[in-house]
C-alpha positions in Angstrom: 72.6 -7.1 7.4 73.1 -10.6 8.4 70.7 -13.6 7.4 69.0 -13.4 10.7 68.2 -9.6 10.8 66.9 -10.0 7.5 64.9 -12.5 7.6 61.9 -10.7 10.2 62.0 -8.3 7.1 61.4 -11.2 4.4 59.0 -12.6 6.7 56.7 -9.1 6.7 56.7 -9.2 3.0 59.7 -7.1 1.5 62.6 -8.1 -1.3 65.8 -8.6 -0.3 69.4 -9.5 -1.9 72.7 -10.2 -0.8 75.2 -7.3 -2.4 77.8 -10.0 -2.9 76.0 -11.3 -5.9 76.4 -8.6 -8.1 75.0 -10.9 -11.0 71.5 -10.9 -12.7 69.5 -11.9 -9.3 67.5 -9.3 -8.4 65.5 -10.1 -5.5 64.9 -13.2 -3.0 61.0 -13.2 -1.5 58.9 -15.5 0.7 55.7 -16.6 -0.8 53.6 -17.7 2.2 51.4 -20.7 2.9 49.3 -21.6 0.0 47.2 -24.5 -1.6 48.0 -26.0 -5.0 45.9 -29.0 -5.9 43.6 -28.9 -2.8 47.0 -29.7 -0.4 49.0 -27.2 2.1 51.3 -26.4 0.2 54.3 -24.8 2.9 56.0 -21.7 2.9 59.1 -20.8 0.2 61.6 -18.7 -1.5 61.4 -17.5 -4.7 64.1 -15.7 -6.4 63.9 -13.6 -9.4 66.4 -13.7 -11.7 66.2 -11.0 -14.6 65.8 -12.7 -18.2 64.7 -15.8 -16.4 62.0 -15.6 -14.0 61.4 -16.8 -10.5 63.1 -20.3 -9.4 62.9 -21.6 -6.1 65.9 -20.6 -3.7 67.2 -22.5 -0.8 70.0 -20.2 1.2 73.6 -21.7 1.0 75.6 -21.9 4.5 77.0 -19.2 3.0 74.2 -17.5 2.3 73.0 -17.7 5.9 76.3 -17.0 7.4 77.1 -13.5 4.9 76.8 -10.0 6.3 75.7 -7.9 3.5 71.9 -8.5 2.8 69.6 -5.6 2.0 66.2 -4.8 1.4 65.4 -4.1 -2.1 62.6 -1.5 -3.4 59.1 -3.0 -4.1 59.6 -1.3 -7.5 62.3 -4.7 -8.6 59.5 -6.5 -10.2 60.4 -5.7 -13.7 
């Protein structure tokens, strides 16, 4: 799937990935509007890495411009 037909998907809450990866990332999310410290704090990505946790993730050109991401199962939480 490309960037765009993916992105309605991350938007109604599922995990996705790019298959090109193929390293220890396991799943890119959206955590929505929030507040931290009594301000807006605006949507982001978050993507987990396994062994290290969540880190924020901003999508490369190339990330935006590549074919093959897919949804991953709601199970990838580990």
């Amino acid at each position: 799937m490309t960037f765009e037909e993916i992105l309605p998907q991350v938007k109604a809450g599922k995990k996705v990935i790019r298959q090109g990866w193929g390293g220890p990332e396991l799943y890119v999310k959206l955590v929505g509007e929030t507040e931290h410290d009594g301000e807006k704090l605006n949507p982001y990505f978050l993507i987990n890495v396994e062994g290290e946790g969540y880190t924020m993730f901003s999508p490369t050109v190339c990330d935006i411009l590549a074919e093959d991401w897919q949804i991953v199962e709601q199970d990838a939480d580990r």
